[in-house]
C-alpha positions in Angstrom: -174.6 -38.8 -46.4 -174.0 -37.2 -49.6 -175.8 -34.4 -50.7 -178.0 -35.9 -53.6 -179.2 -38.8 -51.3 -180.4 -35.8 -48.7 -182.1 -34.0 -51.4 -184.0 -37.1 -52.5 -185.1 -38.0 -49.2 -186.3 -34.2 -49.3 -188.4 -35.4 -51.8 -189.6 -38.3 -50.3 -190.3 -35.9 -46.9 -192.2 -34.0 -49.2 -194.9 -36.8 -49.8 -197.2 -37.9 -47.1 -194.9 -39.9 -45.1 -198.1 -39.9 -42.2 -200.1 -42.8 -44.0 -198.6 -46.4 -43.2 -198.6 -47.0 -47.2 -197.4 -44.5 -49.6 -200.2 -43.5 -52.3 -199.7 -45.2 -55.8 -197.8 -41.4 -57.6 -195.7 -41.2 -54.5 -194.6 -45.2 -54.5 -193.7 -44.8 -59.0 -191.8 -41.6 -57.7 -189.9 -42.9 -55.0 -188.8 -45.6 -56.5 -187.9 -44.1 -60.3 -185.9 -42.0 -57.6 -184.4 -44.6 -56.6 -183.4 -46.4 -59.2 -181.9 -42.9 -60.6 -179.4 -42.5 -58.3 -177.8 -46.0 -58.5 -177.6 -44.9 -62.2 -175.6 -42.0 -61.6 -174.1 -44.1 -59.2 -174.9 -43.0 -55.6 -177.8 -45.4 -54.2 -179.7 -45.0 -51.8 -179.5 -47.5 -48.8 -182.2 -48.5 -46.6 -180.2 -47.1 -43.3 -180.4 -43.4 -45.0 -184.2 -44.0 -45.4 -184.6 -45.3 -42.2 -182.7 -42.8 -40.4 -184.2 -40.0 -42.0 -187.8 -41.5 -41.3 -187.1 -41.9 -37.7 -185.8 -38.2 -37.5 -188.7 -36.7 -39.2 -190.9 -38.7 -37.3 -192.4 -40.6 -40.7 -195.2 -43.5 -40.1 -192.9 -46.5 -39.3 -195.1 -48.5 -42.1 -194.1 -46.1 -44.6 -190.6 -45.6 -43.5 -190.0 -49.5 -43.6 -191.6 -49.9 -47.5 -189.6 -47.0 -48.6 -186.5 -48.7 -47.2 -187.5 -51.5 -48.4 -187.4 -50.0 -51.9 -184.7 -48.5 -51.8 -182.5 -52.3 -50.6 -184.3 -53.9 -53.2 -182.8 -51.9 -55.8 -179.3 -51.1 -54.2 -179.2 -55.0 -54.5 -179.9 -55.0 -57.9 -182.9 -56.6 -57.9 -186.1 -56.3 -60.3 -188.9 -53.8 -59.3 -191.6 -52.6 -61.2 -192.7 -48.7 -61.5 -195.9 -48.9 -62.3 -196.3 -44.8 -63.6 -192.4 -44.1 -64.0 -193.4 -40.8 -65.5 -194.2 -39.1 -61.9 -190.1 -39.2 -61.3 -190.2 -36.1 -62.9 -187.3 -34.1 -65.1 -187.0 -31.6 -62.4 -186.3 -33.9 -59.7 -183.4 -35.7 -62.2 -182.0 -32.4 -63.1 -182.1 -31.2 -59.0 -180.5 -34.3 -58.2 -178.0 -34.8 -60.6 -177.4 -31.1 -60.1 -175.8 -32.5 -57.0 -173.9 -35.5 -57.8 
């Protein structure tokens, strides 16, 4: 996996991962996270977000809407972020740091 997609799902381990449904700040930031990385051209699949989810030991709920997520828009297909600004400029600069 390369390093930028293990340094975003650091991120995404870094939010509650024990609730069944992420909270609204952590769902705009995963998936402006997301989308991010297909931009710089290193998407996220929903096999690295599962995997990661079942080694850290995330809530299966919130391990399959992340991944779910994250396939929608490695497909390419519309989501909305509802509060786009809680991506914030420090994950973007620590990911693309990496890419």
């Amino acid at each position: 996996m390369p390093a930028v997609i293990d340094k975003a799902l650091d991120f995404i381990g870094g939010m509650d991962t024990s609730a069944s449904a992420p909270q609204s700040m952590d769902e705009s930031t995963a998936k402006g996270m997301f989308k991010y990385l297909k931009e710089i051209g290193v998407p996220a699949s929903a096999d690295d977000v599962t995997a990661r989810g079942t080694q850290e030991g995330w809530d299966a709920g919130f391990t399959q809407k992340v991944a779910g997520w994250a396939e929608k828009i490695e497909s390419g297909s519309h989501i909305v972020i509802k509060n786009p600004e809680y991506f914030s400029a420090y994950m973007r600069e620590q990911l693309r740091a990496l890419v």
